[in-house]
Residue frames relative to the residue before (quaternion, step in Angstrom):
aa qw qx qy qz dx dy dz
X 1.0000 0.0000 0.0000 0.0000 0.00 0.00 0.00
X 0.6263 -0.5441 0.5154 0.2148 3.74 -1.17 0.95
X 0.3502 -0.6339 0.6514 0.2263 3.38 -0.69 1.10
X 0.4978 -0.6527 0.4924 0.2893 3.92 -1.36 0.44
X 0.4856 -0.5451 0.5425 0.4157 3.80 -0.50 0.28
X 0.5963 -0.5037 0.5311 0.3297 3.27 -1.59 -0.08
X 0.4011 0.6561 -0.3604 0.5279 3.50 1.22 -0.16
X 0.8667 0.2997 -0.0494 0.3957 3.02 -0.44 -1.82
X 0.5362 0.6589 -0.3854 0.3603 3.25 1.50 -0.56
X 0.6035 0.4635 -0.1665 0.6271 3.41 1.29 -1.57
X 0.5224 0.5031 -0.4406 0.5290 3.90 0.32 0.06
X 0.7823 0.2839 -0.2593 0.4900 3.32 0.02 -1.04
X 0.5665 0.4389 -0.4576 0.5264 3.95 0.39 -0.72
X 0.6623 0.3220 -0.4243 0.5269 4.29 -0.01 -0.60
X 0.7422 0.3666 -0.4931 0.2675 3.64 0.33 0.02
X 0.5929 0.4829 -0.4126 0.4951 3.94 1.31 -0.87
X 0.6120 0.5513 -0.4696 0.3178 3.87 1.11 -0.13
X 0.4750 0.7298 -0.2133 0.4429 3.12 1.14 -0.94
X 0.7870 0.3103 -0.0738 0.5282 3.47 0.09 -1.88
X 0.5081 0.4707 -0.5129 0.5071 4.02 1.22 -0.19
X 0.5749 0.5712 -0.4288 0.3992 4.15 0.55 -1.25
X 0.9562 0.1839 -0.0850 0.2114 3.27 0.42 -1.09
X 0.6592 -0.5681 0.1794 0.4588 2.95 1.77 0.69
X 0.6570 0.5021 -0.2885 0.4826 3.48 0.90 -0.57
X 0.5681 -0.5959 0.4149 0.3874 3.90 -1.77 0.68
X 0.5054 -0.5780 0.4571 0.4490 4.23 -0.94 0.79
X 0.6081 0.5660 -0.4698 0.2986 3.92 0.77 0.15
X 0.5402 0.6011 -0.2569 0.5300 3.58 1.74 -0.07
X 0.6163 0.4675 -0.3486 0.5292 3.62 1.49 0.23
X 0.6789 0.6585 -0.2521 0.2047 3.20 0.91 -1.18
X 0.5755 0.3888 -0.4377 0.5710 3.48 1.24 0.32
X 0.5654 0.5592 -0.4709 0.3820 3.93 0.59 -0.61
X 0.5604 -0.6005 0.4816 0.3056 3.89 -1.13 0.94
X 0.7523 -0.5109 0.3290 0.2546 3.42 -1.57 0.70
X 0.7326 0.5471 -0.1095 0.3898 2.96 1.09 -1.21
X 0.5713 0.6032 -0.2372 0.5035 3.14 1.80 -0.81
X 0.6946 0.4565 -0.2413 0.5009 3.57 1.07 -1.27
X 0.5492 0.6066 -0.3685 0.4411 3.68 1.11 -0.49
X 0.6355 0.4622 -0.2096 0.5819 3.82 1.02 -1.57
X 0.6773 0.5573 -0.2919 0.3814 3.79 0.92 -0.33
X 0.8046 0.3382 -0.1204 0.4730 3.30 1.95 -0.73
X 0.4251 0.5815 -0.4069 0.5618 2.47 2.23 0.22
X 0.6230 0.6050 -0.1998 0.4539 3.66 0.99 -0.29
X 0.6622 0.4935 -0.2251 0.5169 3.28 1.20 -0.51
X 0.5805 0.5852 -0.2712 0.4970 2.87 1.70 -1.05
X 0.7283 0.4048 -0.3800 0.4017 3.51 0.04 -0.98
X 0.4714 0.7435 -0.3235 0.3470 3.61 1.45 -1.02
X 0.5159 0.7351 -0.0010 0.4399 3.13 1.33 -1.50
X 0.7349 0.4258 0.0129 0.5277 3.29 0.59 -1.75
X 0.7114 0.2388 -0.3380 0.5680 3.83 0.31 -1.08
X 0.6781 0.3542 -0.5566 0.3240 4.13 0.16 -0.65
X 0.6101 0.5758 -0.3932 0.3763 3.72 0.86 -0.38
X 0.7670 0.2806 -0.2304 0.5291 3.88 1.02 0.34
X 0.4851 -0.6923 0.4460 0.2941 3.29 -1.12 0.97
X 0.3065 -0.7100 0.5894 0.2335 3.44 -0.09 1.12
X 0.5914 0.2479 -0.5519 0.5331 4.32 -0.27 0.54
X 0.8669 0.1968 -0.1642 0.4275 3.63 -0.66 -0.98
X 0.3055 -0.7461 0.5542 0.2073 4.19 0.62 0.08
X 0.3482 0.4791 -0.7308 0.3392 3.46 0.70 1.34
X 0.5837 -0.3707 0.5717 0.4416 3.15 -2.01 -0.89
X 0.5781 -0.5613 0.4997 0.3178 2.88 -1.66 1.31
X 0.7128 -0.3020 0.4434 0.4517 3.48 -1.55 -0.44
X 0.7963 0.4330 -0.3410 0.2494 3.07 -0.06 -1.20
X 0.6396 0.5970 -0.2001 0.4410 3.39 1.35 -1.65
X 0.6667 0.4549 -0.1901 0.5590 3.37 1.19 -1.52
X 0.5756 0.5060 -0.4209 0.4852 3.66 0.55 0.35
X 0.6571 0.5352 -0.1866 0.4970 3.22 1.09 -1.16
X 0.6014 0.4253 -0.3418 0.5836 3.49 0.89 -0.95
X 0.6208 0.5416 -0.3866 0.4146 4.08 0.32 -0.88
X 0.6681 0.4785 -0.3432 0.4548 3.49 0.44 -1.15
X 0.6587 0.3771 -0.2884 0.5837 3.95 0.76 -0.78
X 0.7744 0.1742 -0.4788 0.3751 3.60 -0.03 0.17
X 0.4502 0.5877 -0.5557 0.3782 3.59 0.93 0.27
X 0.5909 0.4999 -0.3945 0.4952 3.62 0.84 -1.30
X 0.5540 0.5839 -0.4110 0.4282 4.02 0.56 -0.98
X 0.8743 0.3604 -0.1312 0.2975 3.42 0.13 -1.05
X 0.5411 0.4763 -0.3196 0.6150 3.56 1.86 -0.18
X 0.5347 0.5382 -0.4442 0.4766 4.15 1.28 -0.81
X 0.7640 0.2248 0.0137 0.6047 3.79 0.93 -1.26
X 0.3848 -0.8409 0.3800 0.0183 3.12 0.66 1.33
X 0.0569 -0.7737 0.5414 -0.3240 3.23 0.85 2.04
X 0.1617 -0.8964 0.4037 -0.0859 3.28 -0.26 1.45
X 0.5391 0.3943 -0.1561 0.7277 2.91 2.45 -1.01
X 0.2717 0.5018 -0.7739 0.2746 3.60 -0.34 0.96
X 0.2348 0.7428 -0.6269 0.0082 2.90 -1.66 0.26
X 0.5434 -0.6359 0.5473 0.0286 2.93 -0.98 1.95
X 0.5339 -0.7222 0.4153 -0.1447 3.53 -1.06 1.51
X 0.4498 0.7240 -0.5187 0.0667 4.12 0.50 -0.73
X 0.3771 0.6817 -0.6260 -0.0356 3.22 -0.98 0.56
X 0.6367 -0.5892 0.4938 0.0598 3.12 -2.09 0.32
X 0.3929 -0.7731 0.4632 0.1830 3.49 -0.20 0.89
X 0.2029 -0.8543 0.4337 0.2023 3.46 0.10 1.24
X 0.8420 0.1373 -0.1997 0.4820 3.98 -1.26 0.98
X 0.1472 0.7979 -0.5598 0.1684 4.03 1.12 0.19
X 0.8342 0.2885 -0.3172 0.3467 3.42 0.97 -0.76
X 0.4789 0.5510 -0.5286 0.4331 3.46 1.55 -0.09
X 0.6177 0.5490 -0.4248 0.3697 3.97 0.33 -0.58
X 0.4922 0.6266 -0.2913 0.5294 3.65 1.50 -1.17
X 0.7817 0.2566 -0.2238 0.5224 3.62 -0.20 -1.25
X 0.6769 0.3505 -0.4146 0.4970 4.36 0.31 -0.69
X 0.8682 0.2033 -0.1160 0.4375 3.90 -0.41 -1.17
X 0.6880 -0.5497 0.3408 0.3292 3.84 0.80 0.28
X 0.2748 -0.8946 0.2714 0.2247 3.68 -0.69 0.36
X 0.0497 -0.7910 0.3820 -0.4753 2.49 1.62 2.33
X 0.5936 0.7460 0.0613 0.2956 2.86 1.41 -1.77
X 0.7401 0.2903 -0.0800 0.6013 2.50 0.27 -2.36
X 0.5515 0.6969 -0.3495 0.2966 4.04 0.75 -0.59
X 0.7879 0.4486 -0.1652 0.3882 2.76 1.41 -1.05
X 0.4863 0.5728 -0.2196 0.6223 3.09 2.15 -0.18
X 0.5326 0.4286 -0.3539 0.6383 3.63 0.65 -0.04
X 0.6886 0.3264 -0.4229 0.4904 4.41 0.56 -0.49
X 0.6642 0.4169 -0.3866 0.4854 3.51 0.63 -0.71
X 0.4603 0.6524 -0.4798 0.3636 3.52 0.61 -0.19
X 0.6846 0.6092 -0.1538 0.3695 3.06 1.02 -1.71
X 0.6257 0.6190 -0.0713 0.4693 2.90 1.03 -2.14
X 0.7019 0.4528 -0.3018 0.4595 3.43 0.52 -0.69
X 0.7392 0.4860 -0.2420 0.3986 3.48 0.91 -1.10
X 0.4447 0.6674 -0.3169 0.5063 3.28 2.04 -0.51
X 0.8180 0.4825 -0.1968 0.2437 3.25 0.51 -1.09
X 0.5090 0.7392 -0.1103 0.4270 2.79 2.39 -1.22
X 0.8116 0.2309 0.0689 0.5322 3.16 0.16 -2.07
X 0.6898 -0.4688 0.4610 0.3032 3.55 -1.86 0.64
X 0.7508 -0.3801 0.3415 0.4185 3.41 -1.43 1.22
X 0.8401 0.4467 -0.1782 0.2510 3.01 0.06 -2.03
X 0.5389 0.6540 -0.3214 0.4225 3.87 1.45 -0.78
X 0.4570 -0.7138 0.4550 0.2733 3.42 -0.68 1.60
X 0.2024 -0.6841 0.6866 0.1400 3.61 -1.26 0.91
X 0.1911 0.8445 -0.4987 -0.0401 4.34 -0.14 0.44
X 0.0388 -0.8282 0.4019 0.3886 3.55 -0.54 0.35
X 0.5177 -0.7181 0.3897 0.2539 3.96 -0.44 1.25
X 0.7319 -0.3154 0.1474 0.5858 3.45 1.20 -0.99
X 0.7737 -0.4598 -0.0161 0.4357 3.49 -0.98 0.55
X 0.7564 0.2028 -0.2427 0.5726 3.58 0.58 0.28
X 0.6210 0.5278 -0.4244 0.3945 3.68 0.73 -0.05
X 0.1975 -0.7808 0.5924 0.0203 3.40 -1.06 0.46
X 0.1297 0.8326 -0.5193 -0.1425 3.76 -0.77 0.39
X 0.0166 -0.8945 0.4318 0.1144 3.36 -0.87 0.44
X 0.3008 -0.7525 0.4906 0.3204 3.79 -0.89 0.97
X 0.0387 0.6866 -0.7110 -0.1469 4.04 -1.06 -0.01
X 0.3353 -0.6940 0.6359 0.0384 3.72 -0.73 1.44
X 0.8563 0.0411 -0.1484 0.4930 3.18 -0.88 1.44
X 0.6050 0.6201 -0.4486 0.2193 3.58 0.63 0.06
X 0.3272 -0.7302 0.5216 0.2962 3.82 1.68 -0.28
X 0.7082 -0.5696 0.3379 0.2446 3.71 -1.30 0.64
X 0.5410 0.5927 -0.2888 0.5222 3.40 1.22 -0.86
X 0.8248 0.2821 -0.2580 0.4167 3.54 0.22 -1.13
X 0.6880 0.4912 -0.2721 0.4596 3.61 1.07 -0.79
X 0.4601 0.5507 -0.4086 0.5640 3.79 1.30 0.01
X 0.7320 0.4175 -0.2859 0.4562 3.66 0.64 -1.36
X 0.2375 0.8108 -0.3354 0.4169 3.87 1.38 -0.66
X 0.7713 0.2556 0.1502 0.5632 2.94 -1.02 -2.15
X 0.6796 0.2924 -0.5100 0.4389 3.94 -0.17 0.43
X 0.6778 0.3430 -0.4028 0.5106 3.76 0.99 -0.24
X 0.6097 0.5272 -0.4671 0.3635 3.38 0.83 0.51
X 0.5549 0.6777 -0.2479 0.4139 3.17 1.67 -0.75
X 0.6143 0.4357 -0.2655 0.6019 3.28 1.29 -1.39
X 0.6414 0.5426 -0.4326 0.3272 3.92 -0.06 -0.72
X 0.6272 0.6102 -0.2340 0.4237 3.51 1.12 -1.53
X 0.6916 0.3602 -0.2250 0.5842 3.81 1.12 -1.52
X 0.4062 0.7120 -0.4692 0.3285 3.10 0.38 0.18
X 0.8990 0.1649 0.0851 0.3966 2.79 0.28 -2.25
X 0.6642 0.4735 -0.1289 0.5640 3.17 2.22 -0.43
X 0.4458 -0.4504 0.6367 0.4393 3.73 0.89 -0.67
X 0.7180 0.3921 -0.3792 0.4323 3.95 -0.54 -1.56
X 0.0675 -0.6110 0.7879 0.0369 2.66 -2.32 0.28
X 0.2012 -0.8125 0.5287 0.1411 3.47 -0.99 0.35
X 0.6495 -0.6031 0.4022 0.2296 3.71 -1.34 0.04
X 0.2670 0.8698 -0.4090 -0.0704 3.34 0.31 -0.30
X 0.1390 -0.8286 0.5385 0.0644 3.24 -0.86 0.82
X 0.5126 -0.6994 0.4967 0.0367 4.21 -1.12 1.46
X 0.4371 0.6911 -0.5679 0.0940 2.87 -1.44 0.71
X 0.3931 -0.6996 0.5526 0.2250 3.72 -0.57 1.17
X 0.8664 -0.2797 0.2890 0.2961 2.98 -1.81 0.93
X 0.0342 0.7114 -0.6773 -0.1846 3.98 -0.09 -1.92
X 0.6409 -0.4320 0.5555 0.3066 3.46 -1.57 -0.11
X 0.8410 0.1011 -0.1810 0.4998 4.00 0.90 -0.02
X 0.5078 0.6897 -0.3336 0.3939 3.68 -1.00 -0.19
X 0.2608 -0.7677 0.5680 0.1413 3.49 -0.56 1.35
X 0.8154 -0.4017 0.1992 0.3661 3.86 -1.40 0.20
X 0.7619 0.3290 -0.1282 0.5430 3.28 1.65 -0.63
X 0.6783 0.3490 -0.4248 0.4875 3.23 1.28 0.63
X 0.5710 0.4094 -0.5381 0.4656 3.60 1.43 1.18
X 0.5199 0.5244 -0.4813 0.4723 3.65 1.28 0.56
X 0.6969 0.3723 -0.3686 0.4898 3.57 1.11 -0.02
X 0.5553 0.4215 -0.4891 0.5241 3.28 1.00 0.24
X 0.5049 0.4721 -0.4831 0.5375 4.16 0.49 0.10
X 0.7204 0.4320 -0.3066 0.4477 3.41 0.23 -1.33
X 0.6570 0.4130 -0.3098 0.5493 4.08 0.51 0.00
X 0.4325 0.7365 -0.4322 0.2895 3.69 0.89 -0.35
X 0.7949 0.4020 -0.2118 0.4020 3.58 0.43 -0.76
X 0.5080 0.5361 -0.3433 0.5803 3.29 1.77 -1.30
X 0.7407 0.4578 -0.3322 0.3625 3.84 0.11 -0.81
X 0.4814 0.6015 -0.3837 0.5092 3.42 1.56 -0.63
X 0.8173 0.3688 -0.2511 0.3647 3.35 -0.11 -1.59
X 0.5155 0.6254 -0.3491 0.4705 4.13 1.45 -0.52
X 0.5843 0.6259 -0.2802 0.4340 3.41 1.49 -1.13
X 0.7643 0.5538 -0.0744 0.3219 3.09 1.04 -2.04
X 0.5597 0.5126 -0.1903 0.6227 3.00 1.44 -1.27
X 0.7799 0.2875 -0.3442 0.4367 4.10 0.05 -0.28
X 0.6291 0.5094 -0.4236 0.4066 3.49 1.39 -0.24
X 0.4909 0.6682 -0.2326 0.5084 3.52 1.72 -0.42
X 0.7831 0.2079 -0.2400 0.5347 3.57 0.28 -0.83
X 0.4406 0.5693 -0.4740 0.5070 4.26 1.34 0.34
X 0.7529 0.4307 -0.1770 0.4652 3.17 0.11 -1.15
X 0.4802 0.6194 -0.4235 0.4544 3.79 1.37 0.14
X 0.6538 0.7250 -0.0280 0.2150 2.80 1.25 -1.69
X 0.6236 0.4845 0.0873 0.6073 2.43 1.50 -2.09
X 0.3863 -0.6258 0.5972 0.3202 3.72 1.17 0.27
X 0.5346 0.6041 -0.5224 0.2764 3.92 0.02 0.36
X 0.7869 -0.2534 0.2933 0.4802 3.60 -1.50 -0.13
X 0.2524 -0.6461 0.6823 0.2309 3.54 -0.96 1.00
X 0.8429 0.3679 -0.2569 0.2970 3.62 0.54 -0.09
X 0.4837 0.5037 -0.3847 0.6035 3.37 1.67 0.66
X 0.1597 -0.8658 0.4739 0.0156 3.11 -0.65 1.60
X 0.5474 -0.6381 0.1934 0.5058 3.73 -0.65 0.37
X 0.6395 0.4498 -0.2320 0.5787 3.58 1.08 -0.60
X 0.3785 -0.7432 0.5432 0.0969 3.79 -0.38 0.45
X 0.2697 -0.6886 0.5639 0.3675 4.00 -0.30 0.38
X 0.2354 -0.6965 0.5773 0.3553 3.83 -0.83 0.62
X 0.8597 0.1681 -0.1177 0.4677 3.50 0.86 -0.68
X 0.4096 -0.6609 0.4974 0.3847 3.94 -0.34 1.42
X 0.8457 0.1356 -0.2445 0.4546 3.59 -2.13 0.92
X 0.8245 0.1436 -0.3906 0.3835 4.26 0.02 0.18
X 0.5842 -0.6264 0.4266 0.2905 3.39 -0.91 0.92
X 0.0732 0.8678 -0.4767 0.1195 3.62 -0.48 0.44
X 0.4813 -0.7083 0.4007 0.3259 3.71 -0.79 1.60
X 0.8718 0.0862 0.0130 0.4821 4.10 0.38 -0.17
X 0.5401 -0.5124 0.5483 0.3808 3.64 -1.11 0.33
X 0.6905 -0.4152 0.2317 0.5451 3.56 -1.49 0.70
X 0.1776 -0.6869 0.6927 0.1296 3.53 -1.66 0.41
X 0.9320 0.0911 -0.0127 0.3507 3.23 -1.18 0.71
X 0.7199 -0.4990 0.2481 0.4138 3.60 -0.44 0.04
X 0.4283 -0.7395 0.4159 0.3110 4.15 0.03 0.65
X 0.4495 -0.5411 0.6465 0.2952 4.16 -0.60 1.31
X 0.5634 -0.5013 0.6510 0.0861 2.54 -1.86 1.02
X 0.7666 0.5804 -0.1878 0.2005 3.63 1.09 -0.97
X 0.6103 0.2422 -0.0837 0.7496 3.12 1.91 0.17
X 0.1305 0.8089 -0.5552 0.1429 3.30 -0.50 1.42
């Protein structure tokens, strides 16, 4: 039997890809012209593309943006990226705007949400939206210090132009922990803050010290955040 050309080779792979998209055996293509099966995977592709973005706010859905996380975690343990750091925050009062100004509104706060984070962080930094007001984002290489400072000029930019503000809770990569158990370790960030805040508060009672010097210090005023600055600030986000 004839080895395939490289041509036909890449012909035939775009056809078993094709005929995998759509459910059907690659022997049910093989009379249909090249061009046709090409305009078919160019189609699938774009198909692809809109279910993979939230068509109101133009993050990534969950699912896709989960996928895409899971590959830049693997990215960052292959090339031992120590300063990733994964993002969760929460759109504070979404539902008091919802129930006073309609949920026209709150929509539109949830794009500028977006829009803001677009404007903020580097092409390449995952934008996802997790659920209806949550958000998560990854920024590779950026260490806590800079990605804490980040998301506070996104915070301020947003009240600005919106009233809203949001929560947001940190956390770098570590040495274990799969893609969704460093988005639940963001997503616990603040609760652990305030558990922190609250036990450094009722010590320091104790201790006949400052009721208002806590043990953990905010590094950055209005976003919630797993630690004071750590380690030296990336160059890669300023």
């Amino acid at each position: 039997m004839a080895e395939l050309s490289p041509p036909a080779t890449a012909g035939r792979q775009l056809v078993v890809r094709v005929a995998e998209e759509l459910g059907v055996a690659p022997a049910r293509l093989d009379d249909l012209d090249q061009d046709l099966v090409e305009a078919l995977g160019r189609r699938l592709q774009e198909l692809h593309e809109a279910a993979a973005v939230d068509e109101m706010t133009g993050a990534l859905r969950r699912a896709a943006g989960l996928a895409a996380l899971i590959r830049e975690v693997r990215r960052a343990r292959r090339f031992d990226d120590s300063k990733l750091v994964i993002v969760f925050l929460d759109v504070d009062n979404l539902k008091a705007v919802n129930d006073s100004q309609g949920h026209a509104a709150g929509d539109a706060v949830l794009r500028q949400v977006v829009a803001a984070l677009r404007k903020r962080l580097r092409a390449y930094d995952l934008v996802i939206r997790w659920g209806g007001d949550e958000f998560v984002c990854s920024l590779p290489g950026a260490g806590l210090e800079a990605a804490q400072r980040a998301l506070q000029d996104v915070r301020t930019d947003l009240a600005a132009r919106t009233g809203s503000t949001f929560t947001a809770g940190f956390t770098e990569l570590g040495s274990d922990g799969d893609a969704e158990s460093v988005v639940a370790r963001a997503d616990a960030d603040p609760y652990e803050r305030r558990r922190r805040e609250r036990w450094g508060l009722s010590r320091q009672k104790r201790q006949g010290r400052s009721a208002h010097t806590f043990a953990y210090p905010t590094p950055t005023r209005g976003v919630q955040a797993t630690a004071p600055g750590v380690g030296r600030n990336p160059s890669s986000i300023t």
